[in-house]
C-alpha positions as CSV (number, residue, x, y, z in Angstrom):
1,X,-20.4,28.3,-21.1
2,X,-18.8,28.9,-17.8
3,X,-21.1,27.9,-14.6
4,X,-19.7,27.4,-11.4
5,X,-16.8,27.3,-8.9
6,X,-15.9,25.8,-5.7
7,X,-13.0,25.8,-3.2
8,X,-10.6,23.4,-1.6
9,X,-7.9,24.2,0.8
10,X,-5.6,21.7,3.3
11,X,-5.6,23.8,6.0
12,X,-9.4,24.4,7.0
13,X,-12.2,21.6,5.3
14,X,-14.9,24.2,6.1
15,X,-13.6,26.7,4.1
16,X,-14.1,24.7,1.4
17,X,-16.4,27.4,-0.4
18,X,-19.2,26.2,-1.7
19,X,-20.1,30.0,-1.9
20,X,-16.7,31.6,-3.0
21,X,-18.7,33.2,-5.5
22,X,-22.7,33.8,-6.1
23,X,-22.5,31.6,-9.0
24,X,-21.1,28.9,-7.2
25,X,-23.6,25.3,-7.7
26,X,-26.2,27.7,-9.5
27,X,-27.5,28.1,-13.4
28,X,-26.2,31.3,-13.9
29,X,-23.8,31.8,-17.2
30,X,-20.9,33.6,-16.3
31,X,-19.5,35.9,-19.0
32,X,-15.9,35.6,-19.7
33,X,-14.4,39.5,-18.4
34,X,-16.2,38.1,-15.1
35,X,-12.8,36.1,-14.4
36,X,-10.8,38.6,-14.8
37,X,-13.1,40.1,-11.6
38,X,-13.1,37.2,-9.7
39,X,-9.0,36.6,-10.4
40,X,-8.7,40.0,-9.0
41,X,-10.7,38.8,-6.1
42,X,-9.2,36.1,-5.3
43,X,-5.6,37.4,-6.1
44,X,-7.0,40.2,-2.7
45,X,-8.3,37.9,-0.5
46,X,-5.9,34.8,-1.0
47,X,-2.7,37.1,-1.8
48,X,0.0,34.4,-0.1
49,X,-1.5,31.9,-1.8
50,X,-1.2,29.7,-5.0
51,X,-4.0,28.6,-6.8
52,X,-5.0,25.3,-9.1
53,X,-7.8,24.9,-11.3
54,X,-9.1,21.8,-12.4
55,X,-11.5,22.8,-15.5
56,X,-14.1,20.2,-16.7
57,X,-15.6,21.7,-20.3
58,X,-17.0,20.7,-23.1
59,X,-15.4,22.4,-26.3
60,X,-12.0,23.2,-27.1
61,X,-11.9,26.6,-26.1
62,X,-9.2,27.9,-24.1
63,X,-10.6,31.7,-22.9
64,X,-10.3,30.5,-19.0
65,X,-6.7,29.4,-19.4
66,X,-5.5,32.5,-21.3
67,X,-7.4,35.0,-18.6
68,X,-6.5,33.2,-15.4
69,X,-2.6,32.6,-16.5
70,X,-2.6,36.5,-16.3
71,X,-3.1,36.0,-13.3
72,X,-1.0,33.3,-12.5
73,X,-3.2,30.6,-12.1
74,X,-2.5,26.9,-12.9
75,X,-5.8,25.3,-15.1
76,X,-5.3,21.7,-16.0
77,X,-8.6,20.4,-18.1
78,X,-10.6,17.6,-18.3
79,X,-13.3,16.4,-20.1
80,X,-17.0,16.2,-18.8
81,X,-18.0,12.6,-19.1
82,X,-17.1,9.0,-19.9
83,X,-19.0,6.7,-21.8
84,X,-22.4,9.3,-22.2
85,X,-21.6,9.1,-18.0
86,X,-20.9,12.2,-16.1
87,X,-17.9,10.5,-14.7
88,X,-14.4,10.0,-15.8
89,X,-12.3,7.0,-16.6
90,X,-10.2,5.4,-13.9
91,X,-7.5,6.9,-15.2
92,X,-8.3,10.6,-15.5
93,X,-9.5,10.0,-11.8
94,X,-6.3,9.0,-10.3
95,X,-4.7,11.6,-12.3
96,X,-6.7,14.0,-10.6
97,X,-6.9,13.1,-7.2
98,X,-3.1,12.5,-7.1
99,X,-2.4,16.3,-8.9
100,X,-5.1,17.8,-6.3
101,X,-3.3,16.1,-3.3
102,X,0.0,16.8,-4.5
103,X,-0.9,20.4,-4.7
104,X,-3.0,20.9,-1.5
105,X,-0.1,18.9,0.2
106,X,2.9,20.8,-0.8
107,X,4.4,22.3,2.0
108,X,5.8,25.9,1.7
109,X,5.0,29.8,3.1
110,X,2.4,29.6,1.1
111,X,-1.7,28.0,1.3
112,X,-2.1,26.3,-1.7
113,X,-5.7,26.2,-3.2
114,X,-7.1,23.8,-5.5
115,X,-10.4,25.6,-7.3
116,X,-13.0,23.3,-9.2
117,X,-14.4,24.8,-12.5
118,X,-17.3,23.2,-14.7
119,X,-19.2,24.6,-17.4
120,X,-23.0,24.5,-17.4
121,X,-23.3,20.9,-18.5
122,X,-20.5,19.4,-16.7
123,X,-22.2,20.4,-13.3
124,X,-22.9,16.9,-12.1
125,X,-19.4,15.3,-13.0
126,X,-18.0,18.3,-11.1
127,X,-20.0,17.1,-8.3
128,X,-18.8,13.6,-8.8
129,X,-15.4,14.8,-8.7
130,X,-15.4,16.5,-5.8
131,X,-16.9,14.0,-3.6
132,X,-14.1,11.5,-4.7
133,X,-11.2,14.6,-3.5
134,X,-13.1,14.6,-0.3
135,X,-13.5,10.9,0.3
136,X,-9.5,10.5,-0.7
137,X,-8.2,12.7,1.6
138,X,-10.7,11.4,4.2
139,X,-12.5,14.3,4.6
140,X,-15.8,12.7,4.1
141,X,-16.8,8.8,4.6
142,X,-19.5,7.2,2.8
143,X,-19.7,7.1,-1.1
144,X,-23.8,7.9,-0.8
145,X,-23.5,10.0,1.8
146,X,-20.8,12.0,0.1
147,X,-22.4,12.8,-3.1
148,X,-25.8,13.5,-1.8
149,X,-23.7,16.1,1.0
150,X,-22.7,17.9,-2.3
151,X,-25.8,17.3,-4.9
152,X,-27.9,18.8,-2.0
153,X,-26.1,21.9,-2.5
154,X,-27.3,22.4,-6.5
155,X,-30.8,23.3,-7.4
156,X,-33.5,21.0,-6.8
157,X,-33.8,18.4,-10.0
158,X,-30.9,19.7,-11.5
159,X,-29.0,16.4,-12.6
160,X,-32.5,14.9,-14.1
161,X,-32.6,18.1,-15.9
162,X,-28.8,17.7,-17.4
163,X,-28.9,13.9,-18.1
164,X,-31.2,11.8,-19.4
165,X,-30.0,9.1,-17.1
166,X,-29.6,8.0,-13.3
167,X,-25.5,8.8,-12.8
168,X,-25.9,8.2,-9.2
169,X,-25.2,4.0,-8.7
170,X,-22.1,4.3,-11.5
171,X,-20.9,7.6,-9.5
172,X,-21.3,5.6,-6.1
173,X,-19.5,2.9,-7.8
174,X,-16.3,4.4,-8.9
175,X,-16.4,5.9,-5.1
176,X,-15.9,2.8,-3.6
177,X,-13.2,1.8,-5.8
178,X,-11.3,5.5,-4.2
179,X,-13.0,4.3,-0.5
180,X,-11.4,1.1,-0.5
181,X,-7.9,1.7,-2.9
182,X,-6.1,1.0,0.8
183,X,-7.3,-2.5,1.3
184,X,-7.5,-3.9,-2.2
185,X,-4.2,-5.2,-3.3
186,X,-5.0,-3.2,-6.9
187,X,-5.4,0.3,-7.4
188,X,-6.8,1.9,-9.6
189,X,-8.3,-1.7,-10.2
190,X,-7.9,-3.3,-13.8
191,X,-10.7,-3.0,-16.2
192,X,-12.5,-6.2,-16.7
193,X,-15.7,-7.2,-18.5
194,X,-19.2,-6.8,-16.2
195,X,-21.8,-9.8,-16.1
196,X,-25.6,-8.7,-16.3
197,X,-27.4,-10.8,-14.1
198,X,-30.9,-9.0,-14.8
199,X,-32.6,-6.5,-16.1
200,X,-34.9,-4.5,-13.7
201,X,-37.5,-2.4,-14.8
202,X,-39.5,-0.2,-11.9
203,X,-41.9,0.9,-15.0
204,X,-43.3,-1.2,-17.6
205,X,-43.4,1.4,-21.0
206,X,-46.7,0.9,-22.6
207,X,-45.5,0.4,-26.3
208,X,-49.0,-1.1,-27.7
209,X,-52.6,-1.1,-27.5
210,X,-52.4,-3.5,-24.6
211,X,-50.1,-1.3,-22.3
212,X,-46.7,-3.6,-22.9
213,X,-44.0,-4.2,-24.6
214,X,-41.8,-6.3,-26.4
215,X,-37.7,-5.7,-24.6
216,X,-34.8,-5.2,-27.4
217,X,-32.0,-5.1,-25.5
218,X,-28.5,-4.2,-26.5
219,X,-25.4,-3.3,-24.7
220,X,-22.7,-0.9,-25.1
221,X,-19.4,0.1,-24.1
222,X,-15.6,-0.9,-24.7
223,X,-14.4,-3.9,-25.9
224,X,-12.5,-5.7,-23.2
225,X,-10.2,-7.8,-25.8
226,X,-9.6,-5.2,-28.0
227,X,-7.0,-2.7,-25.8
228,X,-6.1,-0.6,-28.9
229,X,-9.9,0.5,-29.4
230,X,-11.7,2.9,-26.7
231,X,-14.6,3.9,-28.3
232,X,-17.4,2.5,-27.6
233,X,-19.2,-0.4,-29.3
234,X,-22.3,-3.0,-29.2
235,X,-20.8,-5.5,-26.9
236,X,-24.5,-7.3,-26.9
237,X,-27.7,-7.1,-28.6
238,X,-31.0,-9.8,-29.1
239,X,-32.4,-10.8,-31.9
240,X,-34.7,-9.7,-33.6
241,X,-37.4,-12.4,-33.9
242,X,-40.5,-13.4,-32.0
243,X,-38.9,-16.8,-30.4
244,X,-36.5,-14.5,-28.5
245,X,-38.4,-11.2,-28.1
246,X,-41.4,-12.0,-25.5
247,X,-44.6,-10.0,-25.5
248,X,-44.6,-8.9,-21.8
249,X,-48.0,-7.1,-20.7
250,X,-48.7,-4.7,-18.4
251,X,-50.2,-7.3,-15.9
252,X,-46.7,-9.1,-15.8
């Protein structure tokens, strides 16, 4: 379902709306005949300019494109994760942030404005998103910085409420790779296989009677010698005997 909006223009940062609407960064489920409101809106307030929207959803459904284009707005749409990650592939990343630029950058009579649009799962990779549009056009410094300047604007425990995981240090890492794209001789840098060092765990699960656990770790993701296949498979995984599966115990 349809959650929130937010603004981006070239001509004033601060007018970058985090408020364009009262369901902007909130939990409230828009109903579809609201667009057609908030087009009209928009088409008032904004009526020299153009408008973009970059639409990260879930499902195949196509009720925002067909409403807005009566409006003549532009959506382009992208998914809502990568690899169970709210983030996207390298790819989809430079395709966006090139497109957004493009668009904010075009010089005519008119202002052109580039709208961010996520549904009510997708909340976090908007978020994600964003941050990496404002640290590209150097409108912001600082991959943490960034992202916590925008998750501070969504309600409290949100993103622990959406994913099961911690999307923050992947997030932050893919933000450096935007931060840094001038000095590195690379860009977007080539995929290549990561080497786990270790293993950290802040809390030891209690799994027995003696409050431990025996670790079965396995790893996922793509296949870096297999180009034709991107789904996602067991790149790692232990055995499954007692020589190679250690007791640890909560003392330890």
């Amino acid at each position: 379902m349809p959650l929130a909006f937010c603004c981006l223009t070239y001509s004033f940062y601060y007018s970058m709306f985090f408020s364009v609407f009262d369901s902007c960064f909130s939990t409230n489920v828009l109903k579809w005949e609201s667009y057609r409101e908030i087009a009209i809106r928009l088409r008032d307030r904004f009526s020299d300019s153009s408008f973009l929207v970059f639409n990260f959803r879930e499902d195949r459904e196509r009720q925002l494109t067909d409403i807005l284009s009566q409006y003549d707005i532009t959506v382009m749409d992208y998914p809502t994760e990568y690899m169970g990650c709210p983030i996207l592939s390298l790819e989809l990343i430079c395709h966006f942030l090139h497109s957004a630029d493009r668009w904010i950058s075009l010089e005519d009579r008119h202002q052109n404005i580039v709208l961010l649009h996520c549904e009510r799962e997708s909340w976090p990779t908007l978020a994600f998103m964003l941050a990496a549009l404002l640290i590209y056009r150097k409108l912001h410094t600082g991959e943490q910085k960034t992202l916590d300047f925008i998750n501070r604007v969504a309600p409290k425990g949100l993103i622990a409420l959406l994913s099961p995981l911690n999307p923050i240090p992947s997030q932050v890492r893919y933000l450096q790779y935007i931060s840094r794209r001038n000095t590195s001789q690379e860009w977007p840098p080539l995929e290549r296989a990561l080497v786990v060092d270790c293993l950290i765990l802040r809390i030891v699960p209690s799994f027995d009677t003696e409050g431990g656990f025996r670790p079965l770790i396995r790893i996922y993701g793509l296949n870096p010698l297999d180009k034709g296949v991107r789904t996602t498979q067991m790149l790692f995984s232990m055995a499954k005997n007692g020589k190679t599966l250690r007791h640890f115990i909560q003392v330890e």
